[in-house]
mmCIF entry with sequence, helices, sheets and N, C-alpha, C, O atoms, coordinates in Angstrom:
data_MODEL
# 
_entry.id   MODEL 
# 
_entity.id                         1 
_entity.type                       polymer 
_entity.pdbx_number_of_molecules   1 
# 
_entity_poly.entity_id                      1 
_entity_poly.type                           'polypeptide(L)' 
_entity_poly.nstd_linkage                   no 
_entity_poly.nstd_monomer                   no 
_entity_poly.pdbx_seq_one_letter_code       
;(UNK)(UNK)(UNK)(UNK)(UNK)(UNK)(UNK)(UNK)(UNK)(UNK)(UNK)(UNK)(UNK)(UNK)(UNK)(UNK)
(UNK)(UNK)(UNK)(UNK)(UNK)(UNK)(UNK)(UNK)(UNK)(UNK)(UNK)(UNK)(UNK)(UNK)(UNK)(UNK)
(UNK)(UNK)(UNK)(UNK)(UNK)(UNK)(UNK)(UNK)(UNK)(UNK)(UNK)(UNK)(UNK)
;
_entity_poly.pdbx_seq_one_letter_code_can   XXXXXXXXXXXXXXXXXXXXXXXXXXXXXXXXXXXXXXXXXXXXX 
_entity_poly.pdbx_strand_id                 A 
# 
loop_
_entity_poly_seq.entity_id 
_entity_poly_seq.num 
_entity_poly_seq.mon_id 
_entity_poly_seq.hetero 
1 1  UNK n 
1 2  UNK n 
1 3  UNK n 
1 4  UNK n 
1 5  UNK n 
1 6  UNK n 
1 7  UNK n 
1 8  UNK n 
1 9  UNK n 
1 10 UNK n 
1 11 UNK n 
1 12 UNK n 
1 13 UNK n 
1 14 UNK n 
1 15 UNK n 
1 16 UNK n 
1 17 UNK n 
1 18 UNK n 
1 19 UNK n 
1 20 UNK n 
1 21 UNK n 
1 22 UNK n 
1 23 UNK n 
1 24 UNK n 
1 25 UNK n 
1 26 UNK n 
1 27 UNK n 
1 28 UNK n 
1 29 UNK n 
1 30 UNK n 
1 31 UNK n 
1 32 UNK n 
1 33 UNK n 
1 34 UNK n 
1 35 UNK n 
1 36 UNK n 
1 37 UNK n 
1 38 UNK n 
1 39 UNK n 
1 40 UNK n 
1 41 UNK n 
1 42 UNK n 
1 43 UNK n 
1 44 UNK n 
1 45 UNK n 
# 
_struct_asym.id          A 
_struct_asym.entity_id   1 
# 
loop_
_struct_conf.conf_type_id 
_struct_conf.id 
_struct_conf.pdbx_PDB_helix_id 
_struct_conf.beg_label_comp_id 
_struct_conf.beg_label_asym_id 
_struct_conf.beg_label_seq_id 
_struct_conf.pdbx_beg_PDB_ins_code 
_struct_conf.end_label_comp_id 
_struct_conf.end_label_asym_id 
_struct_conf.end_label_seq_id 
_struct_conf.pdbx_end_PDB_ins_code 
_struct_conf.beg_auth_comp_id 
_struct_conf.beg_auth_asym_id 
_struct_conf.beg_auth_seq_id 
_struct_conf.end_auth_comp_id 
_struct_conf.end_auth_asym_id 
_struct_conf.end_auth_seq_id 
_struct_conf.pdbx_PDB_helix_class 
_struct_conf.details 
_struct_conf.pdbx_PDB_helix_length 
HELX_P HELX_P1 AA1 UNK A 18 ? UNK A 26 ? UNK A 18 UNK A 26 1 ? 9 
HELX_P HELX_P2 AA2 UNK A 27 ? UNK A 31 ? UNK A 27 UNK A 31 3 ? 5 
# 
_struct_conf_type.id          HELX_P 
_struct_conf_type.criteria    ? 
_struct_conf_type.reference   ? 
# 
loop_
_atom_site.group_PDB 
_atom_site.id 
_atom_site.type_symbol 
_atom_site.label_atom_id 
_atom_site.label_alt_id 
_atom_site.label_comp_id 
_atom_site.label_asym_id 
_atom_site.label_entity_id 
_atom_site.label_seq_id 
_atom_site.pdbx_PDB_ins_code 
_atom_site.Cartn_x 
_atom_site.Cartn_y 
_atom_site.Cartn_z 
_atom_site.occupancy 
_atom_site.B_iso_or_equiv 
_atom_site.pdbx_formal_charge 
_atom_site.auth_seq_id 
_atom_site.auth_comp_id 
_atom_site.auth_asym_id 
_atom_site.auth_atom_id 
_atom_site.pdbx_PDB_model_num 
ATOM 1   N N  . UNK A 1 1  ? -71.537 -72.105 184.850 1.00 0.00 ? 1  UNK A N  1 
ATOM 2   C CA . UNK A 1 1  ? -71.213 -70.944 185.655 1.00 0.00 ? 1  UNK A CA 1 
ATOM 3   C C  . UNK A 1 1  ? -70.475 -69.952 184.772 1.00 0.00 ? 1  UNK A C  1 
ATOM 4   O O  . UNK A 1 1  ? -69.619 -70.394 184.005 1.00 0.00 ? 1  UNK A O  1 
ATOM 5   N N  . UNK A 1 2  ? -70.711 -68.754 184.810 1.00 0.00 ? 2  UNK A N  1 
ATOM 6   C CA . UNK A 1 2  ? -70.361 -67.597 184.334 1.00 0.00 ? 2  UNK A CA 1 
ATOM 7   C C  . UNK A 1 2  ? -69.583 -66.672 185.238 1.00 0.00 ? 2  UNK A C  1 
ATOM 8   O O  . UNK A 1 2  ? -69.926 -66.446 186.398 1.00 0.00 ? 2  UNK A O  1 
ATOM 9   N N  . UNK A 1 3  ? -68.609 -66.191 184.707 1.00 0.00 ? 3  UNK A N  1 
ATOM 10  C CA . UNK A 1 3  ? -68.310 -64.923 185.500 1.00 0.00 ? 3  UNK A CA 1 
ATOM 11  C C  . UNK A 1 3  ? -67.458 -63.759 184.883 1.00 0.00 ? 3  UNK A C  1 
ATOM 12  O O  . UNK A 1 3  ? -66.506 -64.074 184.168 1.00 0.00 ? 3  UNK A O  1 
ATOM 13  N N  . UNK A 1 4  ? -67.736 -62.431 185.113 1.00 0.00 ? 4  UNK A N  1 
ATOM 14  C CA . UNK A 1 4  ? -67.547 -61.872 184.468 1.00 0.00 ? 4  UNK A CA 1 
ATOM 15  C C  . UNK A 1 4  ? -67.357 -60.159 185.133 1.00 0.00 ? 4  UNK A C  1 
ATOM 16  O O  . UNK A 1 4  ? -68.265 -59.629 185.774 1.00 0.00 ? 4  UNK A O  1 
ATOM 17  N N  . UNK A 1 5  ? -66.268 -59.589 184.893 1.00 0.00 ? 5  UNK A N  1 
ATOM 18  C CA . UNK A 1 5  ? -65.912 -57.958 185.102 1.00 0.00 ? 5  UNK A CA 1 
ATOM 19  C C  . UNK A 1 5  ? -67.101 -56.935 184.184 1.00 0.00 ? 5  UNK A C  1 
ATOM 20  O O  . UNK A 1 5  ? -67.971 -57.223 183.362 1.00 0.00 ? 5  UNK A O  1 
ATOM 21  N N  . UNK A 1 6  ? -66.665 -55.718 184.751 1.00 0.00 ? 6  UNK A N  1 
ATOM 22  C CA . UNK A 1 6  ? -67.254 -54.696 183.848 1.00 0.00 ? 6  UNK A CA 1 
ATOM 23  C C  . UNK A 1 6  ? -66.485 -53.484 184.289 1.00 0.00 ? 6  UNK A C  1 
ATOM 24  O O  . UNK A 1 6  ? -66.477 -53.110 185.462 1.00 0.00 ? 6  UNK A O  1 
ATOM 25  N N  . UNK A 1 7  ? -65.786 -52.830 183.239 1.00 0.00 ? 7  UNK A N  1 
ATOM 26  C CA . UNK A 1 7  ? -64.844 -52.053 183.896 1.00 0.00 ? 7  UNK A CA 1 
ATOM 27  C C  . UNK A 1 7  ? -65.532 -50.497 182.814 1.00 0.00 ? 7  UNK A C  1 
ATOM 28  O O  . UNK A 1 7  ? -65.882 -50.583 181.637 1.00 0.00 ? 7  UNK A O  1 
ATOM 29  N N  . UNK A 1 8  ? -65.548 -49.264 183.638 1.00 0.00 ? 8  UNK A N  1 
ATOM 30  C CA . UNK A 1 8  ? -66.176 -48.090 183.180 1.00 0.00 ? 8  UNK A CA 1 
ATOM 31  C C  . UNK A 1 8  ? -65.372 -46.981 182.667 1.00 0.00 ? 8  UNK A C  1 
ATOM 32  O O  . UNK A 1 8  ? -65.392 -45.939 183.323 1.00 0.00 ? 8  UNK A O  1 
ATOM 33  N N  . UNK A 1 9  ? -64.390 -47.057 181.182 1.00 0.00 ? 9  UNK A N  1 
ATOM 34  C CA . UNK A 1 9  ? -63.281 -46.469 181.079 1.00 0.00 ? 9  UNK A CA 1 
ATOM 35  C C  . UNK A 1 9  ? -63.816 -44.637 180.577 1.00 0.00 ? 9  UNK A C  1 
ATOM 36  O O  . UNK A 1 9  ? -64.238 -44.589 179.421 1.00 0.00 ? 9  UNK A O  1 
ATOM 37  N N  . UNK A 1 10 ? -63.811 -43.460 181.228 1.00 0.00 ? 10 UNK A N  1 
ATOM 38  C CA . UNK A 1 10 ? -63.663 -42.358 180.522 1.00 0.00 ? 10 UNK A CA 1 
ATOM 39  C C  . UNK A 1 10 ? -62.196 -42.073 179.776 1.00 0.00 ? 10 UNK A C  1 
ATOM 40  O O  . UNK A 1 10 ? -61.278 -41.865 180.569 1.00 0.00 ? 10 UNK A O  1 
ATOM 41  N N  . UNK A 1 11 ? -61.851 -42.036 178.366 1.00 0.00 ? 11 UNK A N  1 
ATOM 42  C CA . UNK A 1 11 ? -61.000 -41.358 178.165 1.00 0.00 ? 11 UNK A CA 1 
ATOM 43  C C  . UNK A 1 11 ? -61.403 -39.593 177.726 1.00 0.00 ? 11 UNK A C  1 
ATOM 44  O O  . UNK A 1 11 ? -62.449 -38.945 177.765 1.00 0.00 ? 11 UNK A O  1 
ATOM 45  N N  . UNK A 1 12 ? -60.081 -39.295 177.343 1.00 0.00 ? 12 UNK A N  1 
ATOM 46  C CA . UNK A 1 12 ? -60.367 -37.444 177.002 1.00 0.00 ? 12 UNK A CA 1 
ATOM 47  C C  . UNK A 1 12 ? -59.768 -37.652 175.311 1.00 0.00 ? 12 UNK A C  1 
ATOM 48  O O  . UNK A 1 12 ? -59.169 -38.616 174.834 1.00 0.00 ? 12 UNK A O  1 
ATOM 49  N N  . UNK A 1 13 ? -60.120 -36.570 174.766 1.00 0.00 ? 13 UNK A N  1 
ATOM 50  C CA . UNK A 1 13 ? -59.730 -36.640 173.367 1.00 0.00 ? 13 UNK A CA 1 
ATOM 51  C C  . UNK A 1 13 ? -61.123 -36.993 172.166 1.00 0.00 ? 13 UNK A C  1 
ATOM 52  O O  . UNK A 1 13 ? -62.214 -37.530 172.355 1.00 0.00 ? 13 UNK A O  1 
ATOM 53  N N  . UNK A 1 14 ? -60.691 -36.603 171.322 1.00 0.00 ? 14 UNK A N  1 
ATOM 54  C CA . UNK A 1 14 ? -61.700 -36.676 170.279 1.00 0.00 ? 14 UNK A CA 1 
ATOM 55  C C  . UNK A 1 14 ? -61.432 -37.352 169.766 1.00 0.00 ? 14 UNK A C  1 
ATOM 56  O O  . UNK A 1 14 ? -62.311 -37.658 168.960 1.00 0.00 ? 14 UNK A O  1 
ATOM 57  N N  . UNK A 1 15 ? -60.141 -38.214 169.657 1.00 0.00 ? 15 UNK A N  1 
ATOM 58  C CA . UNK A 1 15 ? -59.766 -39.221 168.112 1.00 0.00 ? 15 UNK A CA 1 
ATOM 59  C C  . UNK A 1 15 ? -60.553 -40.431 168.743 1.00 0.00 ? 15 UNK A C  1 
ATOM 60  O O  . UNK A 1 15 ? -60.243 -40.798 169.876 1.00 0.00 ? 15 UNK A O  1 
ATOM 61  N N  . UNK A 1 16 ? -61.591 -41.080 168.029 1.00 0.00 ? 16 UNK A N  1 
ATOM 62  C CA . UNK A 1 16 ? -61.627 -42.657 168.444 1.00 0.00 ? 16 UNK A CA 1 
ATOM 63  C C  . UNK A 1 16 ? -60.896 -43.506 167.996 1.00 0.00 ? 16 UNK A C  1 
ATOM 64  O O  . UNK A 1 16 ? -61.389 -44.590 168.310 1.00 0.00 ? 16 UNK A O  1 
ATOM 65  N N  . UNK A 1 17 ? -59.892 -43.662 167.374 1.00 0.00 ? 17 UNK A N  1 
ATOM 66  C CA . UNK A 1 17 ? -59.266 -44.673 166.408 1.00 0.00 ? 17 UNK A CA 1 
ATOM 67  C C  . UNK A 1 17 ? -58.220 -44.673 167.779 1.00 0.00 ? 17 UNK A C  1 
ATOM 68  O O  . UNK A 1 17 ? -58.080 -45.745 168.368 1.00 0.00 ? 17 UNK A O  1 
ATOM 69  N N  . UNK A 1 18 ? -57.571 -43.592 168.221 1.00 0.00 ? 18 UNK A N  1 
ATOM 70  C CA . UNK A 1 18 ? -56.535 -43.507 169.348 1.00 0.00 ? 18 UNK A CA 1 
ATOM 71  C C  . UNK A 1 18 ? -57.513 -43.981 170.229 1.00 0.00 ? 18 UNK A C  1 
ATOM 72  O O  . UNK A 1 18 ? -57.527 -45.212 170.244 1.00 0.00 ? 18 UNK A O  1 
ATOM 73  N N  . UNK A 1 19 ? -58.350 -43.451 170.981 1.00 0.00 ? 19 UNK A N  1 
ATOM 74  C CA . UNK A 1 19 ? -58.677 -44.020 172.358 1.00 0.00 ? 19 UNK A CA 1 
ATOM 75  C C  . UNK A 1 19 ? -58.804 -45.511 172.442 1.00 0.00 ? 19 UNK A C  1 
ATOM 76  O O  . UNK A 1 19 ? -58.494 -46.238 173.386 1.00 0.00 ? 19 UNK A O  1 
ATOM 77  N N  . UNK A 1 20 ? -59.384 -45.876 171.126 1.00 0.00 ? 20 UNK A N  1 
ATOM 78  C CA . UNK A 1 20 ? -59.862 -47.329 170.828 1.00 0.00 ? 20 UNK A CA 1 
ATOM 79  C C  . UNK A 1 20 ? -58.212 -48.553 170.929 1.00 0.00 ? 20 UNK A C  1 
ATOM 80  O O  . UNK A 1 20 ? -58.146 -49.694 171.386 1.00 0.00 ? 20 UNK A O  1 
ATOM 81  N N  . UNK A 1 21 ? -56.795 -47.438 170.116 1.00 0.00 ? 21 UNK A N  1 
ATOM 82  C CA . UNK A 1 21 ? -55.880 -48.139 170.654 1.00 0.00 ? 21 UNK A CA 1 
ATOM 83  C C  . UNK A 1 21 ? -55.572 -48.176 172.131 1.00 0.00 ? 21 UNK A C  1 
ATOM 84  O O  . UNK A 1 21 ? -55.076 -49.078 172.807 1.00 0.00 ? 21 UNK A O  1 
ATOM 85  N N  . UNK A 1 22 ? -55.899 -47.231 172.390 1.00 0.00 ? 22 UNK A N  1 
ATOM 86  C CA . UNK A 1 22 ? -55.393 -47.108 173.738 1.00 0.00 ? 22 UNK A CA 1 
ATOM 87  C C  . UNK A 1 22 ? -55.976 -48.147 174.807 1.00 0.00 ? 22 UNK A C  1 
ATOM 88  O O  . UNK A 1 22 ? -55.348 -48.847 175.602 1.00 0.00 ? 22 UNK A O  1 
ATOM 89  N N  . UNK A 1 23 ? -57.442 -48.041 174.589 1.00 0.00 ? 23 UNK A N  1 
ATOM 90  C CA . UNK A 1 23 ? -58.011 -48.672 175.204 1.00 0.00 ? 23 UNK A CA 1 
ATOM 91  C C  . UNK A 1 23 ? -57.785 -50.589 175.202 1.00 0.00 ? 23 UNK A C  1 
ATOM 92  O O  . UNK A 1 23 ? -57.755 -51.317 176.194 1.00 0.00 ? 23 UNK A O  1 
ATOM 93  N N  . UNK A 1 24 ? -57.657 -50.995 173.729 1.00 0.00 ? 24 UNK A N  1 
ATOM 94  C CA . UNK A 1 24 ? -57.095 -52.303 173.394 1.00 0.00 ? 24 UNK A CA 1 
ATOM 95  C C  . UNK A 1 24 ? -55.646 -52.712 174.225 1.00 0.00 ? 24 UNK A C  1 
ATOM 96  O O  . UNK A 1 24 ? -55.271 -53.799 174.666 1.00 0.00 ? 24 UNK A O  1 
ATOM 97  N N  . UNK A 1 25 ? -55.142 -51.657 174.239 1.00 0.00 ? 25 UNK A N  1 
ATOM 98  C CA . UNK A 1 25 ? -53.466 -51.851 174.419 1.00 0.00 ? 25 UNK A CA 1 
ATOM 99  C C  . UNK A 1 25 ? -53.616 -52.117 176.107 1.00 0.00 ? 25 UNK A C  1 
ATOM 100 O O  . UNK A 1 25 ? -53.024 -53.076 176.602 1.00 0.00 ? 25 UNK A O  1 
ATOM 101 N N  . UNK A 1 26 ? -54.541 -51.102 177.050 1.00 0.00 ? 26 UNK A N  1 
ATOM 102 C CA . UNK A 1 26 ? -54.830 -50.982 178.696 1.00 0.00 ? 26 UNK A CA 1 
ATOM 103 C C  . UNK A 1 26 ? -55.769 -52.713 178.651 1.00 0.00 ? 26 UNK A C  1 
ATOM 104 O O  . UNK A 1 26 ? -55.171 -53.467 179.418 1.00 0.00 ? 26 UNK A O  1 
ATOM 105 N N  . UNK A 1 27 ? -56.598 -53.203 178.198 1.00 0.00 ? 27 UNK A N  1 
ATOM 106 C CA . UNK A 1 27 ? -56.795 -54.272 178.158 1.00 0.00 ? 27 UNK A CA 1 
ATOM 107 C C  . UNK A 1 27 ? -56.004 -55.436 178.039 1.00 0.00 ? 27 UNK A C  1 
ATOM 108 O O  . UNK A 1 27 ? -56.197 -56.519 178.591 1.00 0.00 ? 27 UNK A O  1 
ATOM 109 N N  . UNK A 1 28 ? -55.126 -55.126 177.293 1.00 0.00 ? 28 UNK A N  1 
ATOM 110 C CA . UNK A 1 28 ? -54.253 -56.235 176.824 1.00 0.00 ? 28 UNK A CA 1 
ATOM 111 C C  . UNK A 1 28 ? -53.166 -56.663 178.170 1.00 0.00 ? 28 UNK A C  1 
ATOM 112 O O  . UNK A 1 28 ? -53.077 -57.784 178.670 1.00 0.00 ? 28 UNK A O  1 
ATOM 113 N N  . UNK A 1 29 ? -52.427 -55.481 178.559 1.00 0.00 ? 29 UNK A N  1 
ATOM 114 C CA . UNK A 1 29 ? -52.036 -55.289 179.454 1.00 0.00 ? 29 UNK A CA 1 
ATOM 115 C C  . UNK A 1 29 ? -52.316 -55.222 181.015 1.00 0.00 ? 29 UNK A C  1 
ATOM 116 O O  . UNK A 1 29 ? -51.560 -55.520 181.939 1.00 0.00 ? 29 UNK A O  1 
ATOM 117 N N  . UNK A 1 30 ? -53.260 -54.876 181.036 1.00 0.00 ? 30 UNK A N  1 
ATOM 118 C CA . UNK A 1 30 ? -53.802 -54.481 182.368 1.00 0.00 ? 30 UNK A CA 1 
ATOM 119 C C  . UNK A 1 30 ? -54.820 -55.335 183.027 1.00 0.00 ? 30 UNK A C  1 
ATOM 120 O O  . UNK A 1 30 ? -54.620 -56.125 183.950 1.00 0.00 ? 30 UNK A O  1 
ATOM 121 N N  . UNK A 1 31 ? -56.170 -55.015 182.303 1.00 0.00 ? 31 UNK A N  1 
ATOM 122 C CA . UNK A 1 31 ? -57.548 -55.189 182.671 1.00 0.00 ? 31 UNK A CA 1 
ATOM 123 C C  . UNK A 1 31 ? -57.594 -56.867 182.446 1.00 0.00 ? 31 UNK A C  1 
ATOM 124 O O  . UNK A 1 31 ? -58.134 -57.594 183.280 1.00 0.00 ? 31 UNK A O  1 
ATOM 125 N N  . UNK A 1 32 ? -57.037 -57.330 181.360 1.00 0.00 ? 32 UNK A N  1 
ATOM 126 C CA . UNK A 1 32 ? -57.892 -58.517 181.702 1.00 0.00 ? 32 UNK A CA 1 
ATOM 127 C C  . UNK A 1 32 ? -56.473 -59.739 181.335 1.00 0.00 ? 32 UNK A C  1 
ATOM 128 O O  . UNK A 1 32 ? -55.659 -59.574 180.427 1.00 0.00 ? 32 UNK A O  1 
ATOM 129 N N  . UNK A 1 33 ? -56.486 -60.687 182.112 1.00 0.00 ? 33 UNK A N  1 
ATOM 130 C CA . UNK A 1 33 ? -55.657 -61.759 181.846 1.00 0.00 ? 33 UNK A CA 1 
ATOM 131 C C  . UNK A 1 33 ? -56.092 -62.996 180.380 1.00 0.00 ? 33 UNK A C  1 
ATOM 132 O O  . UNK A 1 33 ? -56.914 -63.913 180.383 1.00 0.00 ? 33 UNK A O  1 
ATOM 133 N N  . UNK A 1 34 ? -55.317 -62.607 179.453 1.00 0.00 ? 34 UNK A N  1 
ATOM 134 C CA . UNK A 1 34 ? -55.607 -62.799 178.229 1.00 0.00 ? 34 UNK A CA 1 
ATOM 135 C C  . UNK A 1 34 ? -55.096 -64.168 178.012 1.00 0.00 ? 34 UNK A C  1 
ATOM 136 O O  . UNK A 1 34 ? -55.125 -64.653 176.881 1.00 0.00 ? 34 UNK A O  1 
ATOM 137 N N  . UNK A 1 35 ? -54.612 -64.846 179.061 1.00 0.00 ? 35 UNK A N  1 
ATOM 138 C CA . UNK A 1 35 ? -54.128 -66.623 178.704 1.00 0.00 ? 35 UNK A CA 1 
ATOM 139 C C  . UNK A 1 35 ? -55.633 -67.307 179.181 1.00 0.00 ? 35 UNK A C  1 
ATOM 140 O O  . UNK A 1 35 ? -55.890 -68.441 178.776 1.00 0.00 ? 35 UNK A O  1 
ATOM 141 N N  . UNK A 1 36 ? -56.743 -66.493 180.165 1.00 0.00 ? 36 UNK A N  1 
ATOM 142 C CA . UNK A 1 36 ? -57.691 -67.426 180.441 1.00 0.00 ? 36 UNK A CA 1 
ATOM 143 C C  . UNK A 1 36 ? -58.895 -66.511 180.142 1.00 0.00 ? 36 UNK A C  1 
ATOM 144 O O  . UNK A 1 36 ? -60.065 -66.859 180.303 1.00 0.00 ? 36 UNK A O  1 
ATOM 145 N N  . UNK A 1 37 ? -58.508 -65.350 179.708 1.00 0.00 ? 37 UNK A N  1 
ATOM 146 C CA . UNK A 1 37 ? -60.250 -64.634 179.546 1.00 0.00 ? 37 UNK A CA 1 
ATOM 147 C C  . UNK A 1 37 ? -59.950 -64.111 178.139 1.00 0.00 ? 37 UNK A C  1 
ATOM 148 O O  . UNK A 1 37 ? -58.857 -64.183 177.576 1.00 0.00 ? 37 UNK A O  1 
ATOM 149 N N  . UNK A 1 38 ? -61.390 -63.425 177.513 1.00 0.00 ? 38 UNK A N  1 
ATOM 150 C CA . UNK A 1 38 ? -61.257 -62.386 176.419 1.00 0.00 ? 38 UNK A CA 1 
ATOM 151 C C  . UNK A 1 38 ? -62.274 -61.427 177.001 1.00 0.00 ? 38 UNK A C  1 
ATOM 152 O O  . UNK A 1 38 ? -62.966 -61.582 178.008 1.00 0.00 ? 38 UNK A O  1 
ATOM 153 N N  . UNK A 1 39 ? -62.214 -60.203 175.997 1.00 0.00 ? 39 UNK A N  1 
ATOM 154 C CA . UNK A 1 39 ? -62.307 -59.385 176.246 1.00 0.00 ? 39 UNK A CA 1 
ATOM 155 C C  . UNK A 1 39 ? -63.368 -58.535 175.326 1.00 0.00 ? 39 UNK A C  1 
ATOM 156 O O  . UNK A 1 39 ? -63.595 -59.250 174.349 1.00 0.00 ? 39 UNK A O  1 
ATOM 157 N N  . UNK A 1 40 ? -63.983 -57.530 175.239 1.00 0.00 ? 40 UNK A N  1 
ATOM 158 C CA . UNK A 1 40 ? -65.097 -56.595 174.573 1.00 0.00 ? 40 UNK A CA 1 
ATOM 159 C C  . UNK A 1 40 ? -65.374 -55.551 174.559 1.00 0.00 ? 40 UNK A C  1 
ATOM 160 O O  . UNK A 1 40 ? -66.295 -55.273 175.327 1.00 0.00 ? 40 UNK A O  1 
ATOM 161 N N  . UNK A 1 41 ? -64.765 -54.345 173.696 1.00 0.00 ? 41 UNK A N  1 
ATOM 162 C CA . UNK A 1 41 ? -64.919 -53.288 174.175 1.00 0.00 ? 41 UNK A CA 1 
ATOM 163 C C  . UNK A 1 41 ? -66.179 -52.553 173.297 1.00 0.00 ? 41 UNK A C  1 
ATOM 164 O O  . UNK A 1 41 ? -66.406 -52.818 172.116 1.00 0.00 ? 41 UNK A O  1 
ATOM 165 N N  . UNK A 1 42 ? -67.015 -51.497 174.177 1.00 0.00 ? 42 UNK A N  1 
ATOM 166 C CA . UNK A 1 42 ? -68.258 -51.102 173.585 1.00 0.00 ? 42 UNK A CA 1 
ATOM 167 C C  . UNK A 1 42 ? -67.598 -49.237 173.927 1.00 0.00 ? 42 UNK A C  1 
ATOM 168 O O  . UNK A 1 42 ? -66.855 -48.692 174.742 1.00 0.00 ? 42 UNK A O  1 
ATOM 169 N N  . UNK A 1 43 ? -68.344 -48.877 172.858 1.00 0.00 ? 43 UNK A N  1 
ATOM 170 C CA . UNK A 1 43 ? -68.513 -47.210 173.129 1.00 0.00 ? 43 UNK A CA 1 
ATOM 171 C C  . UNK A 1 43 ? -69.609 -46.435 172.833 1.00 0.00 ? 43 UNK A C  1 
ATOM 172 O O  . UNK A 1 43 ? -70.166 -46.392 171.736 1.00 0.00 ? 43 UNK A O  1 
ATOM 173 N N  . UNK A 1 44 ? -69.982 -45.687 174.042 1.00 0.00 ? 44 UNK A N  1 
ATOM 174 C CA . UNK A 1 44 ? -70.621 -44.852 174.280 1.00 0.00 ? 44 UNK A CA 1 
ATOM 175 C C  . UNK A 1 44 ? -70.659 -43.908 174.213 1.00 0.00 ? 44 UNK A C  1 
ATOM 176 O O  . UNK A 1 44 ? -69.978 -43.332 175.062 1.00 0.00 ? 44 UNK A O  1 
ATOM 177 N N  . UNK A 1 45 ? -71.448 -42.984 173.198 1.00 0.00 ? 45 UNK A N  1 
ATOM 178 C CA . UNK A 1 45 ? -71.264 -41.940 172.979 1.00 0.00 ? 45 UNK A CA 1 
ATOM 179 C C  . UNK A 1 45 ? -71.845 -41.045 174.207 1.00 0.00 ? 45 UNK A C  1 
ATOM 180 O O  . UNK A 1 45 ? -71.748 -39.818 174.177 1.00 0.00 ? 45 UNK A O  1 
# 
């Protein structure tokens, strides 16, 4: 059995190196419980 989120983040800004922290840091914190899941972030241009 599998299970699994999909969460659809817009940020604003042009830097990817920042959004990409940003985005790591809202994951880490937020989005996903990191003692029993991991995590994957993709970008779309």
């Amino acid at each position: 059995v599998r299970q699994g989120k999909v969460f659809d983040v817009e940020l604003a800004g042009n830097d990817r190196t920042s959004a990409e922290g940003a985005l790591k840091e809202a994951c880490d914190r937020l989005l996903a419980n990191t003692v029993i899941e991991t995590y994957k972030v993709e970008f779309a241009e």
